[in-house]
BAGUMAR-974158 format. One record per residue: z, x, y of N, C-alpha, C, O in turn. Coordinates in steps of 0.05 Angstrom, whole numbers, padded with zeros to 5 digits, always signed. Atoms other than C-alpha are relative to their C-alpha. Layout:
N
ZXYZXYZXYZXY
...
***
This chain:
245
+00008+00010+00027+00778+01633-00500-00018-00024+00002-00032-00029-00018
+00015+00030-00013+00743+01565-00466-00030+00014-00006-00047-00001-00015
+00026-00006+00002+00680+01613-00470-00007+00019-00017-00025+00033-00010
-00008-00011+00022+00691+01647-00534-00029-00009-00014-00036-00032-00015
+00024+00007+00026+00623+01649-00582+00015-00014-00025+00002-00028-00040
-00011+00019+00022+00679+01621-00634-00014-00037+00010-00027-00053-00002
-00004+00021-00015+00678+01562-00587-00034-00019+00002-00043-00041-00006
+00031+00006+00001+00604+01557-00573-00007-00008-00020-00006-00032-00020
+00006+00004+00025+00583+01554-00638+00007-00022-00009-00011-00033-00022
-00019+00013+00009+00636+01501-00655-00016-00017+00023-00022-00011+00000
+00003+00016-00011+00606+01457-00605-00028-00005-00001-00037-00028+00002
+00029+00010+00010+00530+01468-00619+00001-00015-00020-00009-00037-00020
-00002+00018+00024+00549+01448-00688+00003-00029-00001-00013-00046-00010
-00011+00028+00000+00583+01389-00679-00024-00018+00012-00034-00038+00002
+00024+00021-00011+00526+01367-00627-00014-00008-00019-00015-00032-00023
+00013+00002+00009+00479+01377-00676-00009-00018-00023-00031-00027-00031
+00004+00006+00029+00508+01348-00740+00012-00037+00002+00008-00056-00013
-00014+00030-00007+00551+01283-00706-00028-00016+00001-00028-00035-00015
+00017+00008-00012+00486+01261-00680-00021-00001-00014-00039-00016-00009
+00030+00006+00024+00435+01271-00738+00008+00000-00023-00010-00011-00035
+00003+00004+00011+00466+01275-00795+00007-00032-00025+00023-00051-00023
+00009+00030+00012+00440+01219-00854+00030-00001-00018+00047+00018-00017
-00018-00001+00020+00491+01194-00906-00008+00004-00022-00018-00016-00033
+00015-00002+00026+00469+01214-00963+00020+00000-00025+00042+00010-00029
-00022+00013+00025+00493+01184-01032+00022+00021-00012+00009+00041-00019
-00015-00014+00015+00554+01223-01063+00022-00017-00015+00028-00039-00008
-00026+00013+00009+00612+01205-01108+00017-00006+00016+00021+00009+00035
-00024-00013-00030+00672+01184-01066+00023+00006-00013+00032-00005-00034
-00020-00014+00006+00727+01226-01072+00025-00006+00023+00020-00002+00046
-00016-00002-00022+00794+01212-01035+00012+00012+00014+00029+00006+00030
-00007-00020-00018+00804+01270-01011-00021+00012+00015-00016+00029+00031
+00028-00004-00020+00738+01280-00979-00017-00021+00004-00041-00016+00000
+00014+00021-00020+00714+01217-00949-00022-00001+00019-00038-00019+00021
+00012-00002-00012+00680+01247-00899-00029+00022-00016-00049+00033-00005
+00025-00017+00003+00633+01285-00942-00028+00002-00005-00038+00019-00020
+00020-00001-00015+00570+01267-00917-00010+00012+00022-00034+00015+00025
-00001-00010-00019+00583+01297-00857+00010+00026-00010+00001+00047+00000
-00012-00027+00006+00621+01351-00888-00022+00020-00015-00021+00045-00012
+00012-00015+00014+00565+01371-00935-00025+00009+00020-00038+00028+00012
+00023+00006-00013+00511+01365-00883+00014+00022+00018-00004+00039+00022
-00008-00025-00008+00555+01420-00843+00010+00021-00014+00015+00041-00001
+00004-00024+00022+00566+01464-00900-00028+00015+00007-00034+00037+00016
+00039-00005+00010+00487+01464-00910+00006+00017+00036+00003+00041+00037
+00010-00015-00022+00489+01483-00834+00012+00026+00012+00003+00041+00029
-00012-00025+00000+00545+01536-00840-00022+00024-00005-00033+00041+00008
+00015-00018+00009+00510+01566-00890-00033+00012+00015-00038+00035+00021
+00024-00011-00017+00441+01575-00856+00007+00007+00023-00014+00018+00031
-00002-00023-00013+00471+01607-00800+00009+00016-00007-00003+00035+00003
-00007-00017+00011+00511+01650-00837-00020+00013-00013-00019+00037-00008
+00024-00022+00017+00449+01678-00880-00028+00007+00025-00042+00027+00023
+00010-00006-00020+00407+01672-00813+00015+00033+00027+00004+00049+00042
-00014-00018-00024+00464+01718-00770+00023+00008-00010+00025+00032-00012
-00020-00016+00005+00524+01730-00792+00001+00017-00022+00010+00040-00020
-00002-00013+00027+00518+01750-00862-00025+00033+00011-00017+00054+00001
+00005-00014+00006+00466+01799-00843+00012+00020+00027+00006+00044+00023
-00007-00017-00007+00502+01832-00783+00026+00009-00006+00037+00028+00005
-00021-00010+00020+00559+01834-00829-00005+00017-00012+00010+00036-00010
+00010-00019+00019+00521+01873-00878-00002+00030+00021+00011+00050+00015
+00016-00021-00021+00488+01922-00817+00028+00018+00010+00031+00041+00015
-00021-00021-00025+00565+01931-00783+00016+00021-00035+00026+00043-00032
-00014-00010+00015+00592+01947-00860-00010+00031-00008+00002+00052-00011
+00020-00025+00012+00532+01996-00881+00005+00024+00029-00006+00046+00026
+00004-00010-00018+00550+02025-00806+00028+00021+00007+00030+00043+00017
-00027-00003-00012+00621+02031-00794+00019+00016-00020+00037-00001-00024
-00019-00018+00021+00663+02079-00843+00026-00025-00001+00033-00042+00014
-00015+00020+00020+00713+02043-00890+00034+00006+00031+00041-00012+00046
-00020-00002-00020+00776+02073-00840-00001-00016+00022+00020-00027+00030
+00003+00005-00027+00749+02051-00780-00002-00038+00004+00005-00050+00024
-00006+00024+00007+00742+01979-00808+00029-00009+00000+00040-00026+00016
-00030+00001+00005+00813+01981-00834+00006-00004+00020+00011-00028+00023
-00007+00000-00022+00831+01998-00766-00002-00027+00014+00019-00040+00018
+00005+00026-00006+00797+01937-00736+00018-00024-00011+00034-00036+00004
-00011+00019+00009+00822+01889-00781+00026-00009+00004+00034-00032+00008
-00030-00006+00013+00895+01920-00791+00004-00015+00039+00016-00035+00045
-00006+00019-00031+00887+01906-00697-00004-00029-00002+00016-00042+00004
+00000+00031-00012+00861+01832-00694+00034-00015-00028+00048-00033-00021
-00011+00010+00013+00909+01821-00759+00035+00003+00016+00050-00016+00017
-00024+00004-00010+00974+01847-00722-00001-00013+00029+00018-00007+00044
+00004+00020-00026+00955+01802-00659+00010-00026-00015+00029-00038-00006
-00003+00020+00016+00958+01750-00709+00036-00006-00011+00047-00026-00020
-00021+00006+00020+01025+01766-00736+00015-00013+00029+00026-00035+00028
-00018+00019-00025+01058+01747-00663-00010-00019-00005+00001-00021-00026
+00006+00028+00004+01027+01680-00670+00017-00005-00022+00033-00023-00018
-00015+00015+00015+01061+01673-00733+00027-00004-00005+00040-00020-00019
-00032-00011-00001+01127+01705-00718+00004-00033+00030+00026-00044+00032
-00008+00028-00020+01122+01637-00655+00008-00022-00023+00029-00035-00025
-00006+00018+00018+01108+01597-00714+00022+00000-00025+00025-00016-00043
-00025-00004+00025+01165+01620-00760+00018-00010+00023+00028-00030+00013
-00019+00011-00018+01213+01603-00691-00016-00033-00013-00006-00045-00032
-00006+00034-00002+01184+01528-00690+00002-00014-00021+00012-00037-00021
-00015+00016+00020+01187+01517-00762+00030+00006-00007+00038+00002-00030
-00031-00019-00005+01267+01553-00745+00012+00014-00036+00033+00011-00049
-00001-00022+00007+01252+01604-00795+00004+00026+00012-00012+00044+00015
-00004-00018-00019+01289+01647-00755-00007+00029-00017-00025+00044-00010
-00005-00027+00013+01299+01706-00802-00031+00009-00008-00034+00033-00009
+00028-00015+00007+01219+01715-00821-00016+00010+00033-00032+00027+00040
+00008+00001-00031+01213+01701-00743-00010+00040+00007-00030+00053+00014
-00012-00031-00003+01253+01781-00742-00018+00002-00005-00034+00000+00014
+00011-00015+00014+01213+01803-00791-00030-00001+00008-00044+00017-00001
+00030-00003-00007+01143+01789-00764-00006+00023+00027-00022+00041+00030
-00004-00012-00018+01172+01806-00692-00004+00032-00004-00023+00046+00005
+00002-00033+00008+01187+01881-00721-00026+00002-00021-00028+00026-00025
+00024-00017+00005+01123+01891-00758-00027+00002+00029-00048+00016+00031
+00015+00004-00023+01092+01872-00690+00005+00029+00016-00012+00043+00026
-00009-00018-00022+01136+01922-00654-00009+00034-00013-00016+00053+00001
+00005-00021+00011+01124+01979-00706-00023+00004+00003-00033+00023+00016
+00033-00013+00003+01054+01973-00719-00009+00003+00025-00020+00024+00029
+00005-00010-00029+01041+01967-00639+00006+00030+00005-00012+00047+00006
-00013-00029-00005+01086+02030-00626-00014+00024-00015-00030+00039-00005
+00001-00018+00010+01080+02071-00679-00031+00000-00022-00040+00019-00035
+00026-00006+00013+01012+02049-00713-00025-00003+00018-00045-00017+00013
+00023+00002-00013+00968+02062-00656-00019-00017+00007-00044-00016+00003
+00008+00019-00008+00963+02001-00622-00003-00030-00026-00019-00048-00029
+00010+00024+00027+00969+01955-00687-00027+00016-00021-00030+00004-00043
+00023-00010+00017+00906+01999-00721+00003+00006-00024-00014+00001-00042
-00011-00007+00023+00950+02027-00770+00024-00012-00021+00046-00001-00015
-00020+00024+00008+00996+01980-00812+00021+00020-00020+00020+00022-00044
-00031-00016+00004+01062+02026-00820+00022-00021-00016+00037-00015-00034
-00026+00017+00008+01105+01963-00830-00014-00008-00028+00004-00019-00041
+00003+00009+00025+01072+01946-00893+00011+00021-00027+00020+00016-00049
-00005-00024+00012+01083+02016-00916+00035+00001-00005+00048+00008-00025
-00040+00007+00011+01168+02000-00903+00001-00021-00012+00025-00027-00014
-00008+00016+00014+01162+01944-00939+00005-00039+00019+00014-00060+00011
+00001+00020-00010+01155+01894-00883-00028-00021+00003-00044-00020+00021
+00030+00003+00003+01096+01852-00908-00007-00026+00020+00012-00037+00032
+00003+00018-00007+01057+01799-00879+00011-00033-00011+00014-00039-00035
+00008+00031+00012+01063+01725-00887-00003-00016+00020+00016-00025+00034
+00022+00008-00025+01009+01696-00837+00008-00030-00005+00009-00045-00025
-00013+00041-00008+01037+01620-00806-00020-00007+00020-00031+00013+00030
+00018+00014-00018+00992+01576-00759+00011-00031+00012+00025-00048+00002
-00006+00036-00008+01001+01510-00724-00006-00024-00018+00001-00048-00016
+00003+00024+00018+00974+01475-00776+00016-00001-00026+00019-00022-00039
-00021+00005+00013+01027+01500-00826+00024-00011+00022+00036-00031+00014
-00035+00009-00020+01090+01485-00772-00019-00031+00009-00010-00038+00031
+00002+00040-00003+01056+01402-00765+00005+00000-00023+00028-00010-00026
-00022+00010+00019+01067+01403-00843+00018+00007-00008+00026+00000-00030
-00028+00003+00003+01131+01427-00833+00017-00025+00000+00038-00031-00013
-00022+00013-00008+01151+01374-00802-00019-00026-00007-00025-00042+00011
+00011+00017+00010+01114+01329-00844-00026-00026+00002-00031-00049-00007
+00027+00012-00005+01047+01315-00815-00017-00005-00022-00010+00011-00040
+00015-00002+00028+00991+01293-00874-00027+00020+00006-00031+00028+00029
+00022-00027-00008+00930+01345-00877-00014-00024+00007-00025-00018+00029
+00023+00016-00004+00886+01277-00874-00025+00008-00018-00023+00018-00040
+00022-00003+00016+00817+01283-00898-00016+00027+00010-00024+00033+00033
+00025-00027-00001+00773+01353-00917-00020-00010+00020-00033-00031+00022
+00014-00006-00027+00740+01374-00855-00008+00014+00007+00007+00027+00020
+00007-00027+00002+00695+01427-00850-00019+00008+00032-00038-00004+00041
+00005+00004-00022+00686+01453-00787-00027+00021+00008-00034+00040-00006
+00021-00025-00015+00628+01490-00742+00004+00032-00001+00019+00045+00013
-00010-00031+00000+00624+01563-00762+00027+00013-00008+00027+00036-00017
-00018-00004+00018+00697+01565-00786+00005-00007-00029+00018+00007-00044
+00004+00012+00028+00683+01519-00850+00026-00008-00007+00039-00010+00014
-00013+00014+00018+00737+01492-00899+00035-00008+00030+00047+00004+00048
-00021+00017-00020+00792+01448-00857+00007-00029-00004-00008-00047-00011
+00000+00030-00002+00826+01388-00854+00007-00015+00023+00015-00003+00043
-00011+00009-00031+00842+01339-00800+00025+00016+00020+00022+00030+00040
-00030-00019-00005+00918+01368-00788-00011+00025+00014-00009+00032+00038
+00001-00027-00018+00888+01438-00790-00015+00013+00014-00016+00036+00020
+00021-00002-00026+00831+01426-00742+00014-00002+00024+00009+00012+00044
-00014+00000-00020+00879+01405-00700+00027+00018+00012+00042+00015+00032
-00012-00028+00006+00918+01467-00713-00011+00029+00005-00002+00050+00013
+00019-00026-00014+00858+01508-00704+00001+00001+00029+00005+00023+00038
+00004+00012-00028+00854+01479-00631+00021+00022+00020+00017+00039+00037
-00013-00020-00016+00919+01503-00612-00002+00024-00003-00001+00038+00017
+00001-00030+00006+00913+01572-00651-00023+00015+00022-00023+00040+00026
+00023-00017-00017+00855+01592-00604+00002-00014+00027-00009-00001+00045
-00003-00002-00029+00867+01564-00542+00026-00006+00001+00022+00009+00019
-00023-00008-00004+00947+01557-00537-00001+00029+00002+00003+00042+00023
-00012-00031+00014+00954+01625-00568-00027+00019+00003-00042+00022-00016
+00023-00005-00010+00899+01662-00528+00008+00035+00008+00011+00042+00032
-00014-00029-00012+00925+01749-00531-00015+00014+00011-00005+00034+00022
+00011-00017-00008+00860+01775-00510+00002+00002+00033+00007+00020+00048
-00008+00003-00040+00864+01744-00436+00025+00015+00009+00028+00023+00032
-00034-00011-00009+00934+01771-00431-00002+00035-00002+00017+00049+00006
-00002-00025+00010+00907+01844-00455-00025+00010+00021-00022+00032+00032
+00022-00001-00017+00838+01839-00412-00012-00018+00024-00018-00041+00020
+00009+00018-00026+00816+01809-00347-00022-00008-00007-00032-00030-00002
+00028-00004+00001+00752+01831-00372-00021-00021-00021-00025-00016-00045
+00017+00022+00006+00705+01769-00388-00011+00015-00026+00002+00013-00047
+00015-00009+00008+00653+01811-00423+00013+00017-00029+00006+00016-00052
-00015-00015+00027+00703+01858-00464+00020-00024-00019+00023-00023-00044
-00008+00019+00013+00740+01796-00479-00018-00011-00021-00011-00006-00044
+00019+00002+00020+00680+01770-00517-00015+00012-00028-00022+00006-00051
+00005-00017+00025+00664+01827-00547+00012+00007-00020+00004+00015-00042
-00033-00001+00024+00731+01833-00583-00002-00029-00014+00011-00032-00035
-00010+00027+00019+00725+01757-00610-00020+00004-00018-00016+00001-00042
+00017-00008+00020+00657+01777-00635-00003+00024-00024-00018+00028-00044
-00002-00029+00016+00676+01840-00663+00021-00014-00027+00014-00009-00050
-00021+00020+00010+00740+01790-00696-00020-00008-00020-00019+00004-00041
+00017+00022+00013+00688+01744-00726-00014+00016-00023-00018+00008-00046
+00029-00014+00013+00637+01798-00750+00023+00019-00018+00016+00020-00042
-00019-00012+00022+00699+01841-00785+00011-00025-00017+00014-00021-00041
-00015+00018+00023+00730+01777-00817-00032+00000-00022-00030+00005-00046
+00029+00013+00016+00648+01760-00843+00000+00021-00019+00000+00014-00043
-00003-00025+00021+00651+01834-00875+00020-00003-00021+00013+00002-00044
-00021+00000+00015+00714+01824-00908-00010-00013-00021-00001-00007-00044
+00002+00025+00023+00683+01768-00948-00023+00001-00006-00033-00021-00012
+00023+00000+00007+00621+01793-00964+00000+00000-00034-00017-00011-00048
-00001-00004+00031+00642+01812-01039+00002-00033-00012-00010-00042-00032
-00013+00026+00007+00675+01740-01040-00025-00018-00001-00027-00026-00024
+00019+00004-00006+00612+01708-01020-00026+00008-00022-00043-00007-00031
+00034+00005+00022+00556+01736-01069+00013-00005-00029+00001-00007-00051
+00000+00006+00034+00598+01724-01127+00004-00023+00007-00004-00033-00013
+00000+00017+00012+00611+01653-01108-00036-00018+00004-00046-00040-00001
+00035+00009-00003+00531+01646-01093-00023+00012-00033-00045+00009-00042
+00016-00005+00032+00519+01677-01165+00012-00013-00016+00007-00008-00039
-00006+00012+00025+00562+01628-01199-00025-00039+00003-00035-00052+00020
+00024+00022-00002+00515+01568-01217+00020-00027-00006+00026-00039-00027
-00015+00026+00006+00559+01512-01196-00001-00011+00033-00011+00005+00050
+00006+00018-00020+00560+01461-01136+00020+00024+00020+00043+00030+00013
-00015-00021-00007+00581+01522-01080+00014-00014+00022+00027+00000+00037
-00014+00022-00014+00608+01459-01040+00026-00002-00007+00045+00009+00004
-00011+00005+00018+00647+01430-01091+00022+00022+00001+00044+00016+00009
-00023-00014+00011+00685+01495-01110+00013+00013+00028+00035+00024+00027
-00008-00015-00025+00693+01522-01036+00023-00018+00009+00044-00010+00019
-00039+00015-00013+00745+01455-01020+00017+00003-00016+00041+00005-00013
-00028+00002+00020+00775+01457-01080+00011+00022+00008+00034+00020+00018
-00014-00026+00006+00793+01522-01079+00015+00005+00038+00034+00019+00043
-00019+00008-00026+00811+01505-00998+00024-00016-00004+00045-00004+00002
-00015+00023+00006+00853+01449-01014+00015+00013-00007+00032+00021+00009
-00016-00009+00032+00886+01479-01078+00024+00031+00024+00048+00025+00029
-00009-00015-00013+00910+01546-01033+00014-00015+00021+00039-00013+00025
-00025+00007-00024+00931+01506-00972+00017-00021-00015+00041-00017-00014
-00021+00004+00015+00964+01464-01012+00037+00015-00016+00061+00009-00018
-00030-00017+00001+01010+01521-01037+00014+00020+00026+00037+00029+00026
-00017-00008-00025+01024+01553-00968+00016-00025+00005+00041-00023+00007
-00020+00023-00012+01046+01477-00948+00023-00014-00015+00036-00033-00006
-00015-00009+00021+01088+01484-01005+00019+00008-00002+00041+00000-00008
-00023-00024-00005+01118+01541-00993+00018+00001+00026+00041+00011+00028
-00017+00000-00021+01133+01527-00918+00018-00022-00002+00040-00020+00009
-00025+00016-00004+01166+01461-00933+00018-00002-00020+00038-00017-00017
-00021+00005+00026+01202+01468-00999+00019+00034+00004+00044+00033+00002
-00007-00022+00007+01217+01549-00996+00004+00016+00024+00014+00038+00028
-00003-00014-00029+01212+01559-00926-00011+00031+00012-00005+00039+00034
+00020-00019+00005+01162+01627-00941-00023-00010-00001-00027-00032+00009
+00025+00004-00006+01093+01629-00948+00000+00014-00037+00016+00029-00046
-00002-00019+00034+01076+01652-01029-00001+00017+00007-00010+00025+00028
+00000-00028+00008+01091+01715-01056-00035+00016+00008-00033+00035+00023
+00016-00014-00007+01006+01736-01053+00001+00000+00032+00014+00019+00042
+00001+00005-00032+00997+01716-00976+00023+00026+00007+00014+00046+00018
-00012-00015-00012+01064+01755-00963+00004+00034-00009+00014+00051+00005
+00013-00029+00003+01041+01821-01006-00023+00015+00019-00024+00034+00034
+00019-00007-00014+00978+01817-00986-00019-00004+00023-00040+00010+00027
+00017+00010-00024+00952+01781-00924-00013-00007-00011-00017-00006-00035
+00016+00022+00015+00898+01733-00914-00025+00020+00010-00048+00014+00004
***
């Protein structure tokens, strides 16, 4: 994962934007302090995203039959659910722990390698956990909106949450020796999540409002109710655990 194009990316950025960018006047807000820097890597999200991702998003969607997507997604998403079934043990949500464990074991087994999501079909749904919910379990502060290189909306906490989620919690090495195929699976990861959100994406680029502005709120406001839900209710909300993220 040390040579992961997630990774790369995340480190051109940073070079690029620590090191040039200006401050430029904004309101200050106390929950985004840093956003001079934050807006100045938005701006640079977005121009690679409409430079590369967005359009081999478009190319793999117009390419790839709607099933065969599914498939994709339904694999990197049940990789994902073992990470969260660790993180339901360390926030000692034992009992969601089960329940992630067996949609892991089902959909592996019996949905053809994770491709096919069976356990949602018995009624065993998601509810996706990370390292950066299990620190505010145990009562870390998110700190200040943080928007990171190519992943975008974050805060201190769950930058430092992202960190471990991709290199702690690393399943492709463990599935492939293979450098090359390894890669190609994180990019294939990246380029199916970008598809997913293509609908999401031109409607919030056709509403005529600051696309900054409504992209933290509407970060904030959501992780706000997962961190919510893991420390008051000890779940994740009802949508998240219908429907995945």
């Amino acid at each position: 994962m040390l040579h992961s194009p997630r990774w790369r990316f995340l480190v051109l950025g940073a070079a690029l934007l620590f090191g040039g960018c200006a401050s430029a006047p904004h309101a200050a807000d106390p929950k985004d302090p840093l956003q001079p820097y934050n807006r100045a890597m938005f701006g640079f999200n977005e121009k690679l995203d409409k430079a590369v991702m967005r359009p081999v998003a478009v190319a793999y969607k117009n390419v790839t039959p709607t099933p065969v997507r599914r498939g994709v997604g339904n694999f990197f998403r049940n990789l994902g659910d073992a990470w969260s079934a660790v993180n339901d043990v360390l926030q000692l949500h034992v009992g969601y722990a089960a329940d992630d464990i067996l949609r892991v074991e089902v959909n592996t087994f019996f949905g053809l390698g994770g491709t096919i999501d069976i356990a949602s079909e018995m009624g065993l749904y998601r509810h996706p956990n990370d390292f950066g919910l299990t620190l505010a379990r145990y009562g870390i502060g998110s700190g200040p909106y943080f928007v990171l290189p190519v992943l975008g909306p974050s805060t201190v906490r769950d930058s430092g949450g992202t960190v471990v989620d991709d290199y702690l919690y690393a399943p492709l090495p463990h599935l492939t020796s293979d450098v090359a195929l390894r890669n190609s699976a994180t990019a294939l990861d990246l380029v199916q999540h970008r598809a997913s959100l293509l609908a999401t994406t031109d409607l919030l680029e056709s509403i005529a409002i600051d696309p900054y502005v409504f992209t933290r709120d509407a970060y904030l406001q959501r992780r706000d109710a997962r961190v919510h839900a893991v420390r008051s209710l000890g779940v994740l909300t009802a949508p998240d655990a219908a429907g995945g993220e």
